[in-house]
C-alpha positions in Angstrom: -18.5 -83.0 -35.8 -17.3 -82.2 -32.2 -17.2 -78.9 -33.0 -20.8 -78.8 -34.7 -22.7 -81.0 -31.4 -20.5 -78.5 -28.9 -22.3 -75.3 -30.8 -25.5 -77.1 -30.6 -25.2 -77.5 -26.8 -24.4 -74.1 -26.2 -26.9 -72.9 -29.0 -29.4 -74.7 -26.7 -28.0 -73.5 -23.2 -28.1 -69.8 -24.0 -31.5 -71.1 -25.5 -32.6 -72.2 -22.2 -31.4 -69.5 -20.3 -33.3 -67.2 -22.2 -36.4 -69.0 -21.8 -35.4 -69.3 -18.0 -35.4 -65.5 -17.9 -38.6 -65.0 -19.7 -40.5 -67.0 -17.4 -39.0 -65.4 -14.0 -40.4 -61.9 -16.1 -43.5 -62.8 -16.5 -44.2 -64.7 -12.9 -42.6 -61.7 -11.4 -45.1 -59.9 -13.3 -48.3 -62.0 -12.1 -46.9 -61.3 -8.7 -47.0 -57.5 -9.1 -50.3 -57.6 -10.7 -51.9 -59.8 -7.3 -50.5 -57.4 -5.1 -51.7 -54.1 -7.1 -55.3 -56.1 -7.6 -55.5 -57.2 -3.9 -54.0 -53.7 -2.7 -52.2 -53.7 0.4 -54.3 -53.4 3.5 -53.3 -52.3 6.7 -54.4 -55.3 9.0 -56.1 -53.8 12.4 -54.4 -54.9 15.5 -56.3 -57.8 17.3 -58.9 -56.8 20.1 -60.0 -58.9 22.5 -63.5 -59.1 24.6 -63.3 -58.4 28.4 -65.4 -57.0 31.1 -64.6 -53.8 32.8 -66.5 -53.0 36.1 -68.2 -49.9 36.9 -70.7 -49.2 40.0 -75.0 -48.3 40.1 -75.6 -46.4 43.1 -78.2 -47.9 44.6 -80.7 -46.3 47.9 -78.8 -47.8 50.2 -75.8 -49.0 48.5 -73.7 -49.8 44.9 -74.0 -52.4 43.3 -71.2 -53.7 40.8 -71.8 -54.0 36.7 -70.1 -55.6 34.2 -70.0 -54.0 30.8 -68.6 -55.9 27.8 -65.1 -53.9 26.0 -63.4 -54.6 23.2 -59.8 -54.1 23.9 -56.3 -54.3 22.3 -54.7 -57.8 22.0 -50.9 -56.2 21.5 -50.6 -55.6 25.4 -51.1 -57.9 28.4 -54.9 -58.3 29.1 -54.6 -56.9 32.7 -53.1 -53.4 31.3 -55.6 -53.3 28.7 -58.7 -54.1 30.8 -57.4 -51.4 33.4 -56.5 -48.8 31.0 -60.2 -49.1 29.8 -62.1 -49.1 33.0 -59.5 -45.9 34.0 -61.3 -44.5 30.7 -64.8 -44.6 32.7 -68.2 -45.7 31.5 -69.7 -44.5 28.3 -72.4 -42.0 27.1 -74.9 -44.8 27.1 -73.5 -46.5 30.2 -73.7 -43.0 32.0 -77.3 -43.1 31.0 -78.0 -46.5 32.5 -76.7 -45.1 36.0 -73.4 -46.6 35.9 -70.3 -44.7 37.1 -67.2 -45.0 38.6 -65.9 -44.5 41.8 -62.2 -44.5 40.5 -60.5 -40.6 40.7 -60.3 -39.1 37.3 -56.9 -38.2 38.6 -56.0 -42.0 38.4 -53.2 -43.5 36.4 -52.1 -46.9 35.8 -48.5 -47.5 36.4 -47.8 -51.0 35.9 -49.6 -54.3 36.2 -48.0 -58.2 36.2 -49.3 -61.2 36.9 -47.4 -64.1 38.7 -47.2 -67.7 37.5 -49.4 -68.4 41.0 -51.7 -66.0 39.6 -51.6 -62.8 41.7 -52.2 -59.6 39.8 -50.3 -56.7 41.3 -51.9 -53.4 40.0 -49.5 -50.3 40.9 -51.5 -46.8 40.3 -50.3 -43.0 40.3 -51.1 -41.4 43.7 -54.6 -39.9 41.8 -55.9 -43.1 43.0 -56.4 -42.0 46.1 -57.2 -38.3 45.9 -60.1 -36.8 47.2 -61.6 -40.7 48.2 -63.1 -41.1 51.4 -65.8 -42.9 53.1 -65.4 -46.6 53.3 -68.3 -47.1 50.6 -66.3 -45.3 48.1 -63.1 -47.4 49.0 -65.0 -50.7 48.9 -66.1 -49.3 45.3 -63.0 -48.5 43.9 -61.4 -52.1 45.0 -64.2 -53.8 44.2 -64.1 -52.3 40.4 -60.4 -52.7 40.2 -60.4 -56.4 41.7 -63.4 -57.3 39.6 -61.8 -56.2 36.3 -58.5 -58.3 37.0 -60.5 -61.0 38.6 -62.4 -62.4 35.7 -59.3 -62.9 34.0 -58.2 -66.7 33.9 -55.7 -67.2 35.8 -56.0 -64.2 38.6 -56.8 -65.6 41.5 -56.1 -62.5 44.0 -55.1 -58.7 43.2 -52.5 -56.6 45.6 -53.2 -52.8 44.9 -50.4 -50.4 45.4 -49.9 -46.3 44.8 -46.3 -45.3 43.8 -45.4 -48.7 44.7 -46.3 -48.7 48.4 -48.9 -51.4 49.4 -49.3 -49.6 52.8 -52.3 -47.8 53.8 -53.7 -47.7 50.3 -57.4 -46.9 49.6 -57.9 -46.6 53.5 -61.2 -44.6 54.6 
């Protein structure tokens, strides 16, 4: 009878397994079926609303415009707001008189901000070629310092060119 109730048991274990089996299949199979259903999507990268500052020449002198961007959210908000006002105004914003002052030959370097919330904005030396006339000079800061400056957090911007603070942006 031992015998007999041991078969049973193992009758009923290989039973079990097989069942066991059966139902890992078929919810392996359910799985497949979602995914080929749903598809697989590429998910965008997040973008983040910001204002870039650009300049309205005026009769007697600018006057500073924000403009709404959408920008990445996979780099530090203070690259990607000054990688997009480097990119210039728009078609349409061209239209509506804005342009900016910054020299197409202009390249950002590198931007941090510190914990007490100084923005230091390094540019290629582009920045400063061909810009003179303090007007121009006041322009240029004031679109880079306004672009940084409505960030939360930035309290005060230090512009450099090749990493020199000296003498930069002087008329």
């Amino acid at each position: 009878m031992d015998r007999s109730r041991r078969l049973d048991q193992v009758g009923h274990q290989s039973h079990r397994r097989f069942v066991m089996r059966k139902l890992l299949a078929a919810g392996c199979l359910v799985l497949l079926v979602a995914v080929a259903v749903t598809g697989c999507r590429v998910v965008p990268p997040p973008q983040v609303d910001a204002k870039v500052y650009f300049v309205r020449p005026t009769s007697q002198d600018i006057e500073l415009v924000a403009v709404s961007r959408r920008v990445s959210g996979e780099i530090p908000l203070a690259e990607a707001v000054l990688r997009e006002l480097l990119k210039g105004p728009t078609a349409a914003e061209r239209r509506e008189g804005l342009t900016s002052l910054i020299p197409e030959g202009a390249a950002l370097r590198s931007v941090s901000v510190s914990d007490s919330g100084v923005a230091w904005a390094d540019f290629s030396e582009g920045l400063q070629q061909g810009v003179g006339g303090s007007m121009r000079v006041m322009g240029i800061r004031q679109q880079i310092e306004g672009t940084l400056m409505w960030i939360s957090g930035i309290t005060s911007v230090i512009l450099s060119v090749e990493g020199q603070t000296e003498g930069v942006l002087q008329p």
